[in-house]
SEDREN-309353 format. One line per 10 residues: number of its first residue (from 0); for each residue x, y, z of N, C-alpha, C. Coordinates in Angstrom, 3 decimals. Example, Ala and Ser with C-alpha at 12.3 -4.5 7.8 and 13.67 -1.06 7.14 Angstrom:
0> 13.190,-5.690,7.800,12.300,-4.500,7.800,13.200,-3.300,7.800 | 12.850,-2.250,7.080,13.670,-1.060,7.140,12.900,0.030,7.870
This chain:
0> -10.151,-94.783,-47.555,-9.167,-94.704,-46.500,-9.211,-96.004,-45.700 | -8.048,-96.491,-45.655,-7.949,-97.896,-44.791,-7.646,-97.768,-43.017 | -8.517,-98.737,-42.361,-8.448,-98.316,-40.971,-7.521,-99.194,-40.803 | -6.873,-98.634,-39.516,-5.974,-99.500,-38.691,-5.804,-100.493,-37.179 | -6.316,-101.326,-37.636,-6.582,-102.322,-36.619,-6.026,-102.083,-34.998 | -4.595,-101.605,-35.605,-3.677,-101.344,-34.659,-4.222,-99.951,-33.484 | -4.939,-98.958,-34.282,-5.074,-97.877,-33.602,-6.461,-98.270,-32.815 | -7.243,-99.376,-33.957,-8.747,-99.131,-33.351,-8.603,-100.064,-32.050 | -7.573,-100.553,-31.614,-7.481,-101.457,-30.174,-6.774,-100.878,-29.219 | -5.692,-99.738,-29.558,-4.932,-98.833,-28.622,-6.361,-98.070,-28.268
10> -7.032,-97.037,-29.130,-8.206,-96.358,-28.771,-9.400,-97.202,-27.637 | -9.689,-98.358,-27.990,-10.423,-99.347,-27.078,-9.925,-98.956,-25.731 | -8.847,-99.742,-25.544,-7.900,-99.958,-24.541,-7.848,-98.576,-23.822 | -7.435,-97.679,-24.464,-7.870,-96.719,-23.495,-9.010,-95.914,-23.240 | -9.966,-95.962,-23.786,-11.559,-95.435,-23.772,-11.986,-96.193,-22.106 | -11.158,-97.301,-21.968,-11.557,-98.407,-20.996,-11.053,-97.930,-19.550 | -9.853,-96.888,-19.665,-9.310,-96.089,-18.540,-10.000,-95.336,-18.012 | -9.889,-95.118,-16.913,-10.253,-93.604,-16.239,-10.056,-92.173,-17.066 | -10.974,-91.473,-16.817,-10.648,-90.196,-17.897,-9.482,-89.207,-16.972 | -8.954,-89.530,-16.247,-7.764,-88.816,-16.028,-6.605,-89.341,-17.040
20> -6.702,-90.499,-16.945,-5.180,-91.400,-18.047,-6.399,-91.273,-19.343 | -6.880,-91.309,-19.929,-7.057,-91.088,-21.095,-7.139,-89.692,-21.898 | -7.077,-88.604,-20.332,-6.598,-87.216,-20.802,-5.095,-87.146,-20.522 | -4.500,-87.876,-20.088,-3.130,-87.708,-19.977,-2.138,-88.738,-21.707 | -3.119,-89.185,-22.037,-2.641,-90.970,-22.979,-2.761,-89.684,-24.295 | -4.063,-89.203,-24.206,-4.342,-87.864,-25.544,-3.476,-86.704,-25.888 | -3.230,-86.504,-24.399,-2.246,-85.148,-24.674,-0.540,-85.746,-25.338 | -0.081,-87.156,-24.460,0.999,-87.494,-25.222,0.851,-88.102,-26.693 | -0.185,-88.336,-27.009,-0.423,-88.872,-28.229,-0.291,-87.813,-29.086 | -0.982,-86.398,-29.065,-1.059,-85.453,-29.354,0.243,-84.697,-30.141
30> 1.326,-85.397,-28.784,2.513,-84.393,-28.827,3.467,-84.992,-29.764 | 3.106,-86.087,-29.492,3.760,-87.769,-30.571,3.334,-87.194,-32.516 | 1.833,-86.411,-32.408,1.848,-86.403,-33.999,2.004,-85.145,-34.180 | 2.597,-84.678,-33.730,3.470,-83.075,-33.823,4.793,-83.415,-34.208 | 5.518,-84.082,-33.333,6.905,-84.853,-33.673,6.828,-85.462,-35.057 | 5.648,-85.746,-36.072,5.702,-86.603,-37.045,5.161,-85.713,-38.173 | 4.776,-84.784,-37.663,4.058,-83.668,-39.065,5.320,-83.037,-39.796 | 4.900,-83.173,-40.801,5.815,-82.444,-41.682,6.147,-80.995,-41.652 | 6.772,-80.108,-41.147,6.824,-78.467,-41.179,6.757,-78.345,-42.285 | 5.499,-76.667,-42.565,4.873,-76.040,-43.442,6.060,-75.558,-44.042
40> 6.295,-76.006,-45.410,7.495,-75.634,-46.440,7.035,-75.295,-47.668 | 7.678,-74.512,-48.450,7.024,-74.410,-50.137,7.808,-75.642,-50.569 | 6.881,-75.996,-51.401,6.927,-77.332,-52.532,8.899,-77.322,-52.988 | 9.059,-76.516,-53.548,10.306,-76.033,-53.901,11.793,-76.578,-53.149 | 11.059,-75.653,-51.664,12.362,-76.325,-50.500,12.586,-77.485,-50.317 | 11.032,-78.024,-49.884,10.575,-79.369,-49.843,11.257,-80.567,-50.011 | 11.232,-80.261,-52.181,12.021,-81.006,-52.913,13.477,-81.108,-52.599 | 13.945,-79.859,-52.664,15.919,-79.483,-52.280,16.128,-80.075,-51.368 | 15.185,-80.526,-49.955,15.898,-81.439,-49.027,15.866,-82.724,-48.886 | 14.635,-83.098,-49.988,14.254,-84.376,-49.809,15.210,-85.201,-51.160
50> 15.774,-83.989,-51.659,16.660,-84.737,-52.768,18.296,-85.017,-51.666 | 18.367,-83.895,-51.247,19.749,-83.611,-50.777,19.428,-85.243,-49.919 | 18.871,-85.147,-49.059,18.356,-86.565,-48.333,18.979,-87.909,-48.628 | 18.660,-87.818,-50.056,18.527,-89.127,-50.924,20.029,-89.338,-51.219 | 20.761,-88.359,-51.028,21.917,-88.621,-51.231,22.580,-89.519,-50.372 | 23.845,-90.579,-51.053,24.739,-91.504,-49.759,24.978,-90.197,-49.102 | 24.944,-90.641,-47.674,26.017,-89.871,-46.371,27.407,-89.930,-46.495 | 28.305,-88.957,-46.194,29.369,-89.505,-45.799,30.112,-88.720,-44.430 | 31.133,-89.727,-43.802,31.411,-88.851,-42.855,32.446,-87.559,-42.471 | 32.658,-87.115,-41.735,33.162,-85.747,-41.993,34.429,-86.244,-40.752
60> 35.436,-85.820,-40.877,36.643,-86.083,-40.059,35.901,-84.917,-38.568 | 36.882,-85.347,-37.769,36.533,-84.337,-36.585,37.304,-82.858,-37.064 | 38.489,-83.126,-37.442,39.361,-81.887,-37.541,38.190,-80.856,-38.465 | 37.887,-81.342,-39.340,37.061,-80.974,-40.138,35.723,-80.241,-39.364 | 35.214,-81.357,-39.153,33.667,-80.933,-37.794,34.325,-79.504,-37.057 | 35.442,-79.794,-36.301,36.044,-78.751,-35.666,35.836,-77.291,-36.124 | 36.722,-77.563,-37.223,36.760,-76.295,-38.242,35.687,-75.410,-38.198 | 34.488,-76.186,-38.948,33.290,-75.850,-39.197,32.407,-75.069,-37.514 | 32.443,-75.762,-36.876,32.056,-75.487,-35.370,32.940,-73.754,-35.003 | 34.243,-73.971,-35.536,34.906,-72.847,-34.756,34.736,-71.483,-35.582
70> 34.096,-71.683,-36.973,33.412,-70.629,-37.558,32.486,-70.040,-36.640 | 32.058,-70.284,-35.830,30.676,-69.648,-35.117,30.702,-69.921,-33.654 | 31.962,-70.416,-33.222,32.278,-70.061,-32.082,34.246,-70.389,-31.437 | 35.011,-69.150,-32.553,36.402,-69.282,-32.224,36.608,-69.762,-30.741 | 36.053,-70.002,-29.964,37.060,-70.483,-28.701,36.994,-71.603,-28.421 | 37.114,-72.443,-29.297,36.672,-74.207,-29.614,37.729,-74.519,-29.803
């Protein structure tokens, strides 16, 4: 496993704070690799979105968007 220079000087840097900001620096850090974890999926789904993914985008007209929107809420 390769270390990261980058983390082992953010970690320094704040070890060097007061332990109020380095319990406040942890908890947002915390919340930061929640935002980045992958949700628990079967292998299966996984694949179906990470293909669908891969696909070009394209865009969708508004009238269209509309449409779709007023399926699930007619007073649009």
């Amino acid at each position: 496993m390769s270390k990261s220079k980058t983390i082992d000087a953010a970690i320094e840097a704040v070890r060097a704070l007061p332990h109020e900001a380095q319990d406040a620096i942890a908890h947002e850090i915390l919340e930061q690799i929640e935002d980045y974890r992958t949700p628990d999926r079967p292998p299966e789904i996984q694949a179906l979105i990470e293909e669908r993914m891969s696909k070009p985008r394209t865009a969708v007209s508004r009238d269209d968007f509309m449409a779709m929107l007023r399926k699930y809420n007619p007073a649009l």
